[in-house]
C-alpha positions in Angstrom: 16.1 -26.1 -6.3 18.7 -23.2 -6.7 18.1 -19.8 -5.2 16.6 -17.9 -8.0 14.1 -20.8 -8.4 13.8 -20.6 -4.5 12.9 -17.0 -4.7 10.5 -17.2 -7.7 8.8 -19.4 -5.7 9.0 -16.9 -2.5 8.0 -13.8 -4.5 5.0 -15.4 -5.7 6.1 -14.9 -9.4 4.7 -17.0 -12.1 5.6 -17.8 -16.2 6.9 -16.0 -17.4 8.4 -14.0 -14.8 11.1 -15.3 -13.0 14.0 -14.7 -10.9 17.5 -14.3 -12.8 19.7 -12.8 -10.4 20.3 -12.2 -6.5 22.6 -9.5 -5.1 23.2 -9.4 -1.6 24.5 -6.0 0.4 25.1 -6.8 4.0 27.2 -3.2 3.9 24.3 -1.5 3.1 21.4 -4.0 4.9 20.3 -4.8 0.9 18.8 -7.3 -0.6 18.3 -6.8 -4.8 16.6 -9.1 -7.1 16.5 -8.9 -10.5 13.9 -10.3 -12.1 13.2 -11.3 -15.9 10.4 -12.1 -18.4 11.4 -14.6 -20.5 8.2 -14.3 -22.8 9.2 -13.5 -26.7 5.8 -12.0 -27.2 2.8 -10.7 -25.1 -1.0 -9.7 -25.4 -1.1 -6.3 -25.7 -2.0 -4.3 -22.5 -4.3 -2.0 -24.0 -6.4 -4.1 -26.5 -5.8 -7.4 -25.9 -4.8 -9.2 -28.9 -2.6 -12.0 -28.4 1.1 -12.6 -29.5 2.0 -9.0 -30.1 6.1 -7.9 -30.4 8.1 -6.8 -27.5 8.9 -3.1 -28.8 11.7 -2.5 -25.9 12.3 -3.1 -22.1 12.3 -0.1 -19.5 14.1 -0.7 -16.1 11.9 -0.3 -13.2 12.7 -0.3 -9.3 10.5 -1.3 -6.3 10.8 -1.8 -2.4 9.6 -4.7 -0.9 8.8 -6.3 1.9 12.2 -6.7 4.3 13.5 -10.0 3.9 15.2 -10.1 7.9 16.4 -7.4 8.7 17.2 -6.5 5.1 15.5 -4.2 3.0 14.5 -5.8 -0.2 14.5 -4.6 -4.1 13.1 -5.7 -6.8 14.7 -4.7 -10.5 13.5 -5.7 -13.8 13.2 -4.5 -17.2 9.3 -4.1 -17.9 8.4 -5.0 -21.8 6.6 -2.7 -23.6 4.3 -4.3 -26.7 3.7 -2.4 -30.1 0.6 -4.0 -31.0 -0.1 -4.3 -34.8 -4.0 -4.0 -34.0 -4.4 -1.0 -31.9 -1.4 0.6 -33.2 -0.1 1.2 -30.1 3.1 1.0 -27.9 1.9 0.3 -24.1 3.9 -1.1 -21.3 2.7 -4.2 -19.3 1.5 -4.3 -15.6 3.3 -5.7 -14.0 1.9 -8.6 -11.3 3.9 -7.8 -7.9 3.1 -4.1 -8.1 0.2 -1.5 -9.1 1.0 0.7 -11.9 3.0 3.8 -11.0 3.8 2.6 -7.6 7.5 2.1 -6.0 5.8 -0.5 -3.8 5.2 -4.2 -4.6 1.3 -5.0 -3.9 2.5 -6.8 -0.9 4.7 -3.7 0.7 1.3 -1.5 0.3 -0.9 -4.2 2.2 1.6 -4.1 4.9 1.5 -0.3 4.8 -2.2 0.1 4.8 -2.7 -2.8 7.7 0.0 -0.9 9.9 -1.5 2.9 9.4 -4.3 1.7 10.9 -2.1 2.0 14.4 1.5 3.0 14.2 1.7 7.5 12.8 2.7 7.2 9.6 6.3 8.8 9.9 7.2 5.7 12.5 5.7 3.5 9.4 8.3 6.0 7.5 11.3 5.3 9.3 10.5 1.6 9.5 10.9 1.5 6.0 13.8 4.4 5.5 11.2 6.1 3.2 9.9 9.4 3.1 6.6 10.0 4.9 5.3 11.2 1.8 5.8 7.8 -0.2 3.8 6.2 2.6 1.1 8.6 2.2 1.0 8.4 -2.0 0.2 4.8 -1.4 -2.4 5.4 1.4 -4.2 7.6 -0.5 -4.1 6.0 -3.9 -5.3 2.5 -2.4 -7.9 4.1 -0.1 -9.4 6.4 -2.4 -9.9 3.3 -5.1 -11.5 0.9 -2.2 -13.8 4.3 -1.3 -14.8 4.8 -4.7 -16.3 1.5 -4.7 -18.3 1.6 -1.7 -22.2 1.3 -2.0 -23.8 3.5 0.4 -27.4 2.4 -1.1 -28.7 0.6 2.3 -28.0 3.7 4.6 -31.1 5.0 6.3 -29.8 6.7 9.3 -27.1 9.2 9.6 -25.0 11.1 11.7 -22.8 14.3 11.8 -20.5 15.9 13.8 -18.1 19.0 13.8 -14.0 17.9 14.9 -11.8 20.6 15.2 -8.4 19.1 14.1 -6.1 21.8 14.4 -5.3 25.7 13.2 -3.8 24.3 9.6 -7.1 22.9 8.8 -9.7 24.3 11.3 -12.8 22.3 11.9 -14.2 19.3 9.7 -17.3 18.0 9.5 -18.0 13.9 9.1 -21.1 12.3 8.3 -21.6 8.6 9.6 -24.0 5.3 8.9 -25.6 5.7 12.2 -26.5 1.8 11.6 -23.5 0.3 10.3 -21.7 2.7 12.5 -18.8 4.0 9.3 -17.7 7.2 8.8 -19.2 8.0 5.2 -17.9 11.3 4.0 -15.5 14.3 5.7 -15.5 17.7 4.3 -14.2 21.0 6.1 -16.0 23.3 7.7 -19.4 23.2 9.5 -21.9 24.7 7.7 -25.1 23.8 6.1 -22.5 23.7 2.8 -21.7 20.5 4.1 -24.6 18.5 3.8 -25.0 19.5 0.1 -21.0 18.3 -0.1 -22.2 14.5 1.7 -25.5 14.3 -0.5 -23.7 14.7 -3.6 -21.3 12.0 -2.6 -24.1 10.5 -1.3 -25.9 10.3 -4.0 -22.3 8.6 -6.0 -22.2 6.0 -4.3 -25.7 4.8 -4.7 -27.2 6.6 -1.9 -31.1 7.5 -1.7 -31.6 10.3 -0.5 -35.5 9.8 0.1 -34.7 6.3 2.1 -32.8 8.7 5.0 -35.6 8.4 7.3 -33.0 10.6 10.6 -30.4 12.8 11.1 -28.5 12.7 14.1 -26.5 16.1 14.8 -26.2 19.0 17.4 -28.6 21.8 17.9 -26.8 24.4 15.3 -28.5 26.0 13.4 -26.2 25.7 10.4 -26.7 21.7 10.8 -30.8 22.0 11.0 -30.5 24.2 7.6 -28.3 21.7 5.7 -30.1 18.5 6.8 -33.7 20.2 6.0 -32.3 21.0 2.4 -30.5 18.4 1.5 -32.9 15.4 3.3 -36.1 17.2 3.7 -38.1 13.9 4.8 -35.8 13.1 7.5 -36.9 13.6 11.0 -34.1 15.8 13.0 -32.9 14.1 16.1 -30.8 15.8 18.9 -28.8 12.7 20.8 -28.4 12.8 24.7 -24.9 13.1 24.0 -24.9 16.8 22.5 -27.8 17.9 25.0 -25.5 16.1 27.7 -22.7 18.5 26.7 -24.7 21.3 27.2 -26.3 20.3 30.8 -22.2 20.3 31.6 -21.4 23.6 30.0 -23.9 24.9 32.2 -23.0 23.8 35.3 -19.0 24.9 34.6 -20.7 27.9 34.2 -22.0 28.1 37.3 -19.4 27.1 39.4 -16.7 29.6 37.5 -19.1 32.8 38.4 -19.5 30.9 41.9 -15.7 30.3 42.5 -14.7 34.2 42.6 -16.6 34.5 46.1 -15.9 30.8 47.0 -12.3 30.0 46.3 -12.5 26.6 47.7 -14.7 26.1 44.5 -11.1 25.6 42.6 -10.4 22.4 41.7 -13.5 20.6 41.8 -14.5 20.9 38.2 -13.7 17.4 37.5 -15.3 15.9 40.8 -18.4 17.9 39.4 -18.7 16.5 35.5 -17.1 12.9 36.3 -19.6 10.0 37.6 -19.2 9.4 41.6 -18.7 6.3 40.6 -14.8 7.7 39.1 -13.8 9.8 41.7 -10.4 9.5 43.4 -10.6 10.1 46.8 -9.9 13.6 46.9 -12.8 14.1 44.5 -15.3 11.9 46.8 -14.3 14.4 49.8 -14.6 17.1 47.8 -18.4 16.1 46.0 -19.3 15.2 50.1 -18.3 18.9 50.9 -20.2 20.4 48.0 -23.3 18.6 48.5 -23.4 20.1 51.9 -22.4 23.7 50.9 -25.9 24.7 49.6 -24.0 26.7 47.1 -25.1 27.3 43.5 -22.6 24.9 42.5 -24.4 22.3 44.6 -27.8 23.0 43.2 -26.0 22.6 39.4 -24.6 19.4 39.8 -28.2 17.8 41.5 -30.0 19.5 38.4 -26.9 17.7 36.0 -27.5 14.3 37.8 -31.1 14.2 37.8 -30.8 15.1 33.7 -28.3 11.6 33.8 -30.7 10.0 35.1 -33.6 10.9 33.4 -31.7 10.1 30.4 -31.1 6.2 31.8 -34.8 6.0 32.4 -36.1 7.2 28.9 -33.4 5.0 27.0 -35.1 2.2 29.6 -37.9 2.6 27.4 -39.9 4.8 29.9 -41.6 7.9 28.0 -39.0 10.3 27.6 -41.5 13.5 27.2 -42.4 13.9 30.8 -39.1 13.6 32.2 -37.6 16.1 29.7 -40.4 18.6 30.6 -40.2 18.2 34.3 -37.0 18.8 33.9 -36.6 21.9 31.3 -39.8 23.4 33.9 -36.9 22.7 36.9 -34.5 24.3 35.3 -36.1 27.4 34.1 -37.0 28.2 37.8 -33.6 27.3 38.9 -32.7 31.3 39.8 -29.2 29.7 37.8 -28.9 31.9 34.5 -26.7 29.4 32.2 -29.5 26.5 33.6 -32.3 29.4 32.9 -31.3 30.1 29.2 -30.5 26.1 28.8 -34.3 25.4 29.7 -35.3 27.5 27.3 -32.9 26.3 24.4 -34.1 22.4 25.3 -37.9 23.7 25.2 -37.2 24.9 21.6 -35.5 21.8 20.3 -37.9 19.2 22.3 -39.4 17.7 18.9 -35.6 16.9 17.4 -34.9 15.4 21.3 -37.7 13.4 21.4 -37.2 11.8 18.0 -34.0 10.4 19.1 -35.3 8.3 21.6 -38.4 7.6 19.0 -35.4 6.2 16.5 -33.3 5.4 18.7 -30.1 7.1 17.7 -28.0 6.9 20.6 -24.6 8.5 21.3 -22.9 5.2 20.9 -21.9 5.5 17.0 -20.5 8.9 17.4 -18.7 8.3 20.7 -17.0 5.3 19.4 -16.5 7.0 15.9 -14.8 9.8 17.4 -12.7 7.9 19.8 -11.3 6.4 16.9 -11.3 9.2 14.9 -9.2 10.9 17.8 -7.1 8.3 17.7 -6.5 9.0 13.5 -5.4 12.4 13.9 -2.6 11.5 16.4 -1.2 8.7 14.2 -1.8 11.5 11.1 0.5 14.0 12.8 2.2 16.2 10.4 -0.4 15.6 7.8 0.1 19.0 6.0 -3.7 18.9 3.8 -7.1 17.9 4.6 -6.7 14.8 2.1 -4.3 13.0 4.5 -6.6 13.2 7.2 -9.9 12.3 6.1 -7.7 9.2 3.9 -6.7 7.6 7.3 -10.2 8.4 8.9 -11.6 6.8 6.0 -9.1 3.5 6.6 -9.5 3.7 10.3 -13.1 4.2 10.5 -14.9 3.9 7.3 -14.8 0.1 7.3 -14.3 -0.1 3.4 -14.2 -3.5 2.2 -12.4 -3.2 -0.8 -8.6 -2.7 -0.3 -6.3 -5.0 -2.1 -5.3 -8.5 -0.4 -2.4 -9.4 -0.5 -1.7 -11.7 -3.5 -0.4 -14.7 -2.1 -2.7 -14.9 0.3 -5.8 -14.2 -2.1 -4.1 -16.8 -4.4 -4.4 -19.2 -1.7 -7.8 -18.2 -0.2 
């Protein structure tokens, strides 16, 4: 077998494509094949009908995969057919490569499997591309896969706000609190947005009658959207937002309390961490606090016993008691940020409680936006709010219908 046949082979090419030439460029670390179809006549792309005239032949150009440590070309002259049906003059698609694309199929695979953990202007200068041909073929192949998704068995959802920087401000992303997938981004954090996720929703076979919860925060702008947009779903406030707030409060605290007790400075961490992940400085610290009597003190007891509270209702212990004992604690608490928080957890009990009763934990959103995180850093640079939400999509929207690559779909 000579070399061209060799590389047919290698390229995955088939009749009546085939490989005519080779041209190696050490100098330049370039490898260029040139490629032929030997076929006299085609179907035509855009009717069908068989054995149809090859009108002319257009050169084309793509990168693909290195060969080595050589950067690899493919050249070929792609027929167009002037079909005497449909009276038209179309070009053929070409197999290696989707249409429009300076990629072959298998150089986007290999982009789209390594955005998911190397920033795209490393994947850039792997390739000696511009980041912006990395990001035409991210968001062309995502954006087909997500068009395709079927959102029809979500019941549960989530949302939650991300600021992701001054350029684009704050985005909202709505998530399958089951299947645990981001489902839609949009900017802003407004009730705007759930009209923006039902509509897109509602494309991708959504019901919006079969969303029995929404998980969210305690805005108001959140409660608005969700009760016009899903008006039979039950609001429910996870542990994790209340959580934040219990911790807000108690900063608060011990910032008014460390003017008059400077030895209050640098124990914010040793406050909000778990005992169980202080360093030692932290541990002799917490030991001093806990026998100051200080506010401070009396803050981070009130924050622990809401922990723990929180352990014993996800237990399955009734949730209600604990969380009234607790809001009737920290209304009397003579602490103002613990005084107004009391009050703000008394108002929202009903949307608390349901989270327990559907048992929408934190654990979706944590590990959503851990990943999501995660996104953004390898994004950085992106210069529009497409970019971003493309690789959240990738990263955390699970979709199921990128392209394989062909050989090894050929093979499957």
């Amino acid at each position: 077998m000579d070399s061209t046949a060799l590389f047919t082979v290698a390229l995955g090419l088939q009749s009546p494509w085939e490989v005519e030439d080779i041209r190696f460029a050490p100098e330049q670390g370039e490898i260029h094949f040139d490629l032929v179809c030997r076929a006299k006549r085609l179907a035509c792309p855009c009717c069908g009908q068989a054995e149809q005239p090859i009108h002319d032949r257009l050169e084309r150009t793509w990168q693909h995969l290195h060969f080595f440590q050589y950067k690899a070309y493919l050249h070929t002259k792609v027929p167009r057919v002037r079909c005497d049906g449909c009276q038209k003059t179309t070009q053929v698609a070409v197999p290696w490569a989707r249409t429009g694309s300076g990629f072959t199929l298998l150089m986007d695979a290999l982009v789209l499997a390594l955005a998911r953990k190397l920033p795209i202007a490393e994947i850039a200068k792997l390739f000696g591309v511009s980041a912006g041909r990395i990001w035409q073929a991210l968001n062309v192949h995502v954006e087909a896969a997500r068009s395709l998704e079927s959102h029809g068995e979500v019941t549960r959802i989530g949302v939650d706000e991300k600021h992701v920087g001054r350029s684009i401000g704050f985005i909202s992303l709505f998530h399958d609190a089951t299947g645990r997938r981001v489902l839609f981004g949009t900017a802003g954090r407004d009730a705007q947005t759930f009209e923006s996720f039902k509509t897109d929703f509602l494309a991708h076979g959504g019901k919006a009658e079969a969303v029995s919860a929404v998980s969210m925060d305690l805005s108001k702008a959140y409660r608005a959207g969700a009760s016009q947009a899903f008006p039979k779903a039950a609001w429910c406030f996870d542990a994790f937002h209340v959580s934040k707030l219990v911790h807000e409060a108690l900063e608060a605290v011990r910032r008014a309390e460390v003017k008059d007790v400077p030895d209050l400075k640098g124990t914010r961490w040793g406050t909000l961490k778990a005992p169980a992940d202080w360093t030692h400085k932290q541990i002799n610290d917490m030991h001093w606090l806990q026998r100051s009597g200080l506010k401070t003190a009396r803050a981070w007891r009130m924050k622990e016993r809401f922990k723990e509270n929180h352990r014993r209702a996800s237990a399955g212990e009734p949730p209600e008691p604990l969380y009234r004992a607790w809001i009737s604690w920290a209304r009397r608490s003579r602490l103002e940020p613990f005084k107004k928080l009391g009050k703000t957890l008394k108002d929202h009990l009903p949307g608390i409680l349901a989270g327990y009763d559907h048992k929408l934990t934190n654990a979706a959103a944590e590990s959503i936006n851990s990943q999501v995180q995660a996104a953004i850093v390898r994004a950085r640079g992106f210069r529009n709010l497409r970019h971003l939400l493309n690789i959240i999509y990738l990263t955390t929207g699970k979709p199921s219908h990128l392209p394989a690559p062909p050989l090894v779909s050929a093979h499957a």
